[in-house]
C-alpha positions as CSV (number, residue, x, y, z in Angstrom):
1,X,46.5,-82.8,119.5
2,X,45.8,-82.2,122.9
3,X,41.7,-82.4,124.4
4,X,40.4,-81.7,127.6
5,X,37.0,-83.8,127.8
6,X,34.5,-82.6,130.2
7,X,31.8,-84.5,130.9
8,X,28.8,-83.3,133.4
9,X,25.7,-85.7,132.0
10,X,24.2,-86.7,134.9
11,X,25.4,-87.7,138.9
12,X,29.3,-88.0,137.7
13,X,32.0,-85.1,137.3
14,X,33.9,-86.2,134.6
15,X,37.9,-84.9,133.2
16,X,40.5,-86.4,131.2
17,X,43.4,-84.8,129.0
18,X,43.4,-87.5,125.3
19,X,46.5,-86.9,123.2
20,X,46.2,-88.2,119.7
21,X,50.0,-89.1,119.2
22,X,50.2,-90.7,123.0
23,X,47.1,-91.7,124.3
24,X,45.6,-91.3,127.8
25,X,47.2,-88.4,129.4
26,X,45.3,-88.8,132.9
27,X,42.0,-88.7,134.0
28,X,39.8,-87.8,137.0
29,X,36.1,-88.8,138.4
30,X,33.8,-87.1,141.0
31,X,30.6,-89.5,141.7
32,X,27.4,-88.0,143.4
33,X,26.2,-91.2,144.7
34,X,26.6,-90.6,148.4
35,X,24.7,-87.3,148.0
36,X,22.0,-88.5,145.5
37,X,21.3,-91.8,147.9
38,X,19.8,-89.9,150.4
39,X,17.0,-89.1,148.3
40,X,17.2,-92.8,146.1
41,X,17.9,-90.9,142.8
42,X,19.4,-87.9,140.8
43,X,18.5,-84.8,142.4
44,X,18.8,-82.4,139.2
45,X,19.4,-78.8,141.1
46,X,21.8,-80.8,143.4
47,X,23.3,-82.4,140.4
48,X,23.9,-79.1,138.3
49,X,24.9,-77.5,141.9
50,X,27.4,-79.9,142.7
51,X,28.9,-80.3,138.8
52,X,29.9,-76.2,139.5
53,X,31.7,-76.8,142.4
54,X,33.5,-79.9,141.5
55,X,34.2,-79.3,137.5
56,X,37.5,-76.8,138.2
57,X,39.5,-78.3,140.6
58,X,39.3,-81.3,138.4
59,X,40.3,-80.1,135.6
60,X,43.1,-78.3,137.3
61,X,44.2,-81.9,138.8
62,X,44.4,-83.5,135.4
63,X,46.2,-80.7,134.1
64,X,48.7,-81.1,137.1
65,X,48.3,-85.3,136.7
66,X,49.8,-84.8,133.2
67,X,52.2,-82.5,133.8
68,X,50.4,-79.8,131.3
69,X,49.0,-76.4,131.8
70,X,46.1,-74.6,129.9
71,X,48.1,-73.1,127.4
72,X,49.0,-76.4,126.2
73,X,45.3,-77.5,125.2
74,X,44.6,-77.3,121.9
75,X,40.8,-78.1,122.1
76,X,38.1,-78.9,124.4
77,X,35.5,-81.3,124.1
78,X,32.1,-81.4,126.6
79,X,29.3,-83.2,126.6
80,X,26.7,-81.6,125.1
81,X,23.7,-84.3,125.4
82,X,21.4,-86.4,126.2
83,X,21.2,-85.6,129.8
84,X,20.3,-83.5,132.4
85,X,20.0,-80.0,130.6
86,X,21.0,-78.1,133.9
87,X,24.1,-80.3,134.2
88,X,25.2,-80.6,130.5
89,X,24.9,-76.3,130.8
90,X,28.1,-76.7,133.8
91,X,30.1,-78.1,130.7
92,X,28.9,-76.7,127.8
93,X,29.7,-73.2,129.3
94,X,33.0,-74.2,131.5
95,X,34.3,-75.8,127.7
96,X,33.1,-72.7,126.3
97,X,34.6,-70.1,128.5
98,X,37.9,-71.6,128.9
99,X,38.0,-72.2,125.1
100,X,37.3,-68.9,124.2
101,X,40.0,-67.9,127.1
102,X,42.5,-69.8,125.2
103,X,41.6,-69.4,121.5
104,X,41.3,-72.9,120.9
105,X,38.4,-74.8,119.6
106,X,35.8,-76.4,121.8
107,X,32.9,-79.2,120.3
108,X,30.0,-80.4,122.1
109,X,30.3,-84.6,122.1
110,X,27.2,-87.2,122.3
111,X,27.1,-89.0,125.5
112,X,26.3,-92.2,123.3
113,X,28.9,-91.9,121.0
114,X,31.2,-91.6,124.1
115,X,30.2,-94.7,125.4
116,X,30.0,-96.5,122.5
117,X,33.8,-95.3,121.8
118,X,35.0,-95.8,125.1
119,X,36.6,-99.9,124.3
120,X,39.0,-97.8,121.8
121,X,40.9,-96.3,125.0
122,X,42.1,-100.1,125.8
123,X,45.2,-101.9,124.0
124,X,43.2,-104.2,122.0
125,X,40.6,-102.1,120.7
126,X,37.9,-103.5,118.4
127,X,38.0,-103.2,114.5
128,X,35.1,-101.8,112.7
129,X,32.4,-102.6,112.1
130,X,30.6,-104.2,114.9
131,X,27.6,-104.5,117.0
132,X,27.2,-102.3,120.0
133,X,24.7,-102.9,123.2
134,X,24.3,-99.8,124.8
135,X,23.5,-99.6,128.5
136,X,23.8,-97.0,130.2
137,X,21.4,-95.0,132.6
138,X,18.0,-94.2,130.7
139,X,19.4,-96.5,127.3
140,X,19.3,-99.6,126.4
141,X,20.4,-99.5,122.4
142,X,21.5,-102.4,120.2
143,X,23.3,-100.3,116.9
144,X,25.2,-101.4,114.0
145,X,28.5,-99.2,114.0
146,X,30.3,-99.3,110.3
147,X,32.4,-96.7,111.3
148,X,33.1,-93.1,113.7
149,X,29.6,-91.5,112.4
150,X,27.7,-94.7,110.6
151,X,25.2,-95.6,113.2
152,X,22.3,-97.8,112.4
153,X,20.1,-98.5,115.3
154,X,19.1,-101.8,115.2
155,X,16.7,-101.6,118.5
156,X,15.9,-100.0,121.5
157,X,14.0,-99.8,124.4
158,X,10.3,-98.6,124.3
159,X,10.1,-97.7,127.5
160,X,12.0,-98.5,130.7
161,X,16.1,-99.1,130.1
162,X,17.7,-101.7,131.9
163,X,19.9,-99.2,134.3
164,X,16.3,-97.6,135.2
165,X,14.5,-101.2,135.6
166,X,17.6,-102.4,138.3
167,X,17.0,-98.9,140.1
168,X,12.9,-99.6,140.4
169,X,14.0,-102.9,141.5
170,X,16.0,-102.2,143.8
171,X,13.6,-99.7,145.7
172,X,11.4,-102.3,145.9
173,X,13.7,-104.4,147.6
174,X,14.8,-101.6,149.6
175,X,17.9,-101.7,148.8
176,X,20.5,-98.7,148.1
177,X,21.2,-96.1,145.0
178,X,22.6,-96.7,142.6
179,X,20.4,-99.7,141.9
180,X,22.3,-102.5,139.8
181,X,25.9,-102.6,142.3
182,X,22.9,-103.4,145.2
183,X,20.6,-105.6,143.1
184,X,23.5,-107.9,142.0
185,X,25.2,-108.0,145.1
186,X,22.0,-109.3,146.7
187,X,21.1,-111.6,143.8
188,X,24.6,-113.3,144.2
189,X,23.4,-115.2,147.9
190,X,20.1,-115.9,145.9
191,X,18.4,-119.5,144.8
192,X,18.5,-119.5,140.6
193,X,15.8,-121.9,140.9
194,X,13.1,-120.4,143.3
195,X,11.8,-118.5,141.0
196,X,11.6,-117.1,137.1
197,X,10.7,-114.0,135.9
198,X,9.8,-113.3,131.9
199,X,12.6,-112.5,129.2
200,X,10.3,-109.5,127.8
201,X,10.0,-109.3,124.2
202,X,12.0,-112.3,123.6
203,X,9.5,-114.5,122.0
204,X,8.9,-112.2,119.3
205,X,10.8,-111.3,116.6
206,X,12.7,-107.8,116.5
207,X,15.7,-106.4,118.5
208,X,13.7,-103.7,120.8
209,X,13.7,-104.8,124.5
210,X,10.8,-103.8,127.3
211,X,11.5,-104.2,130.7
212,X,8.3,-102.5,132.4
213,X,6.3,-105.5,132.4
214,X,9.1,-107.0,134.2
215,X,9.1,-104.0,136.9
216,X,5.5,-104.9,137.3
217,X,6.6,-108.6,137.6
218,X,8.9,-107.8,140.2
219,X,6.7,-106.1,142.1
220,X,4.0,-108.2,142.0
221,X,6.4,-111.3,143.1
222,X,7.6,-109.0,146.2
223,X,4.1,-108.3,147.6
224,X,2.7,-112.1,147.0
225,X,5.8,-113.3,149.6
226,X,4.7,-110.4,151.9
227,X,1.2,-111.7,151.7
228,X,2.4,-115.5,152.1
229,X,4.7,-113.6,155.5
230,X,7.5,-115.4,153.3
231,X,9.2,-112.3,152.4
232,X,12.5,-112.8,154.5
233,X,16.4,-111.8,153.6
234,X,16.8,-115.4,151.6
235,X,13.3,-114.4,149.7
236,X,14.2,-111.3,148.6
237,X,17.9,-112.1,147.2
238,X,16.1,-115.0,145.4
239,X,13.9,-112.3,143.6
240,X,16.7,-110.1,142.6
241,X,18.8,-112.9,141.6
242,X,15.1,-114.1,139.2
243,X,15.4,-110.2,138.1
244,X,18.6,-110.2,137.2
245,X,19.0,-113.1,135.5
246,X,15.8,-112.3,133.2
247,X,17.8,-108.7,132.3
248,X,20.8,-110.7,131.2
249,X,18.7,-113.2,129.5
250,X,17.3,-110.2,127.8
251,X,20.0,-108.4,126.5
252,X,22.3,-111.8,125.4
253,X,19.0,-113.2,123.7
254,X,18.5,-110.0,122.2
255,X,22.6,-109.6,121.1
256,X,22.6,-113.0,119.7
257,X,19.7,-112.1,117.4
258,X,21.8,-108.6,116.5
259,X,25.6,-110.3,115.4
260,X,23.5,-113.0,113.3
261,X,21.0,-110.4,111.5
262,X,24.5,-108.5,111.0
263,X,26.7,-111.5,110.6
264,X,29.3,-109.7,112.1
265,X,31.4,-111.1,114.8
266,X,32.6,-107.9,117.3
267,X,30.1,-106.9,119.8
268,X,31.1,-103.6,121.6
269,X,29.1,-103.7,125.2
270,X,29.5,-100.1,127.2
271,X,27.6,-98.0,129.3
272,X,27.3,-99.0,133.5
273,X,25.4,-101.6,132.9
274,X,28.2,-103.7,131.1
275,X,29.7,-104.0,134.3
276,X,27.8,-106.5,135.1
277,X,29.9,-110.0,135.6
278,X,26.6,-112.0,135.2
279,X,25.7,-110.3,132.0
280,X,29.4,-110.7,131.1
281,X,29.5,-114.1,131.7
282,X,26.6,-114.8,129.6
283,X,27.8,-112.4,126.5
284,X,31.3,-114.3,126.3
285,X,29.3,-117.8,126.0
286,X,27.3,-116.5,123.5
287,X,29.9,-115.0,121.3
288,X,31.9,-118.2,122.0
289,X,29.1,-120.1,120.4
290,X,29.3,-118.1,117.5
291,X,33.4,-117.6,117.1
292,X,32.6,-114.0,117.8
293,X,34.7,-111.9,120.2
294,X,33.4,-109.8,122.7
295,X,34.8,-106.0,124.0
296,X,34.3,-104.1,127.1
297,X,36.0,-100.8,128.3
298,X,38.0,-101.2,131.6
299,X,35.5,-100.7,134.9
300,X,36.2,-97.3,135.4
301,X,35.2,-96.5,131.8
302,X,31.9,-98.4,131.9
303,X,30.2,-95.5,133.9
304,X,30.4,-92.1,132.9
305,X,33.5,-90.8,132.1
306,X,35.8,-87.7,131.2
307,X,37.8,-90.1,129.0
308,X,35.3,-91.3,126.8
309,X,34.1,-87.6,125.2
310,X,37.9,-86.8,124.6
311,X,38.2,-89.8,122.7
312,X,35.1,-89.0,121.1
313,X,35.6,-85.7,121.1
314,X,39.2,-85.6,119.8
315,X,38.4,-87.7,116.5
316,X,36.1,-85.6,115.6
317,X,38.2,-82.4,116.2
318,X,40.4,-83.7,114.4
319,X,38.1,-83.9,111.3
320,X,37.7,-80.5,112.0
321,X,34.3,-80.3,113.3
322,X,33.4,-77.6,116.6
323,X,31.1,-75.6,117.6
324,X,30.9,-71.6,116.6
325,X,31.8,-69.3,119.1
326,X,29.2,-68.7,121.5
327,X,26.8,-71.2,120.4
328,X,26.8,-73.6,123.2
329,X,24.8,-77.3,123.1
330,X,22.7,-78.7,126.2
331,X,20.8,-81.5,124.2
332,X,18.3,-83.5,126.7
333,X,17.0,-85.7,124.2
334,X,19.5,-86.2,120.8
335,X,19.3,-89.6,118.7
336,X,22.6,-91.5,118.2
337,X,21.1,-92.1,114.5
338,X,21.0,-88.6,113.7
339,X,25.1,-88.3,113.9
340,X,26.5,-87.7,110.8
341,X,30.2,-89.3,109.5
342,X,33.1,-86.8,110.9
């Protein structure tokens, strides 16, 4: 079976062609950063805007990338939430018109589930079950996967995500969007010793995570230097390097706790934020500690992708799930939990 996955979530254009016998037929990514930086985050009405002019031609390239036409789709997957609801709408109705074009099925995909499915595209994809750390834009999610469909969230964050805490911290280092590339490219030429920020919720029990206190900490930090006239270039990479390294502290303390209140040993890590090589670092030591093994998707994949919801999208097709004709899904808010078994 042949899916075209759409994805249109947020800042990122998103197309790939899955075949189930063969794999990973191509793939193609447009990113709004350059247009969203102006304005040092998401423009919605830009977003949605630019998703219309960009989705086509993309899908056109993969086609052409794979050597396939239209005709030889046999579904289409989109993402149909959470996320920006004018954006997901570019998708949902793109997937829904050319679907209905084609007489083929179309299914509207979780953007969670796509992330957390995303390590399956790779050679050595993990077994079930396993632990995932979500972190991706506005998420931060530690869930227990038994299986496609058999989520158990484990913990979450109760307010700020990590992806939104590195972009507060990096406007307040004046630094550019997206905010975690700049915050830990600055906090590699920074002192590890100067100064230490709080782990948040880490000396409590539970697997939720807070990272708005640490905002606050941040900012507080930066405007004691300014008032000290101490807040030069070396100061403010030794502040992101403290931020960052209390948000990988974070998530591996946090990790640790979730593979030993699971006892499993496979921790899935996805989402933009698992590109982190500071937060990888740490994750491999920890699950070396426990004879655990750690998966990633490839870089590309980390970040919102078309690849990920035709995975997604395609083993659920499969199990012969879609939408009814003309009943389209733009989902802001949807609950990973609430996903039943395919």
């Amino acid at each position: 079976m042949r899916v075209l996955g759409i994805e249109t979530s947020c800042d990122e254009t998103g197309v790939a062609l899955f075949d189930t016998e063969r794999g990973l037929a191509a793939d193609a990514l447009h990113s709004q950063i350059a247009m969203h930086a102006e304005y040092g985050g998401v423009v919605p009405e830009l977003a949605s805007r630019d998703h219309t002019r960009r989705l086509l031609p993309l899908i056109q390239r993969v086609l052409d990338d794979a050597g396939a036409s239209r005709q030889d789709l046999d579904a289409i997957a989109y993402t149909a939430g959470p996320g920006l609801v004018g954006a997901l709408m570019v998708g949902a109705s793109t997937a829904h018109g050319m679907a209905r074009a084609l007489g083929i099925p179309v299914l509207g995909v979780h953007h969670m589930e796509g992330h957390l499915l995303a390590p399956m595209l790779e050679d050595n994809p993990p077994d079930f079950p396993f632990v995932a750390l979500l972190v991706s834009g506005g998420h931060t999610q530690l869930v227990e996967v038994a299986g496609i469909g058999r989520y158990r969230l484990l913990g979450e964050s109760v307010d700020d995500a990590a992806g939104e805490a590195f972009d507060k911290a990096a406007k307040m280092l004046d630094l550019d969007y997206p905010g975690g590339p700049a915050v830990a490219r600055l906090a590699e030429m920074g002192d590890p010793g100067r100064l230490r920020f709080p782990r948040p919720m880490t000396d409590r029990p539970g697997l939720d995570f807070s990272f708005s206190g640490l905002k606050t900490h941040t900012l507080t930090a930066i405007r004691q230097l300014e008032t000290e006239g101490a807040l030069d270039d070396q100061a403010r990479a030794d502040v992101a390097r403290a931020f960052e390294d209390a948000v990988v502290d974070t998530l591996a303390i946090k990790c640790r706790r979730a593979l030993d209140a699971t006892g499993l040993k496979r921790l899935v890590v996805a989402g933009g934020v698992s590109a982190n090589h500071r937060l990888r670092e740490r994750l491999e030591r920890e699950a070396t500690k426990r004879e655990a093994r750690v998966y990633y998707p490839r870089g590309r994949f980390c970040t919102d992708n078309g690849a990920m919801i035709a995975y997604a999208g395609a083993q659920r097709l499969h199990a012969g799930e879609h939408d009814e004709p003309g009943q389209m899904q733009a989902v802001p808010r949807w609950p990973l939990e609430t996903l039943g078994k395919p």
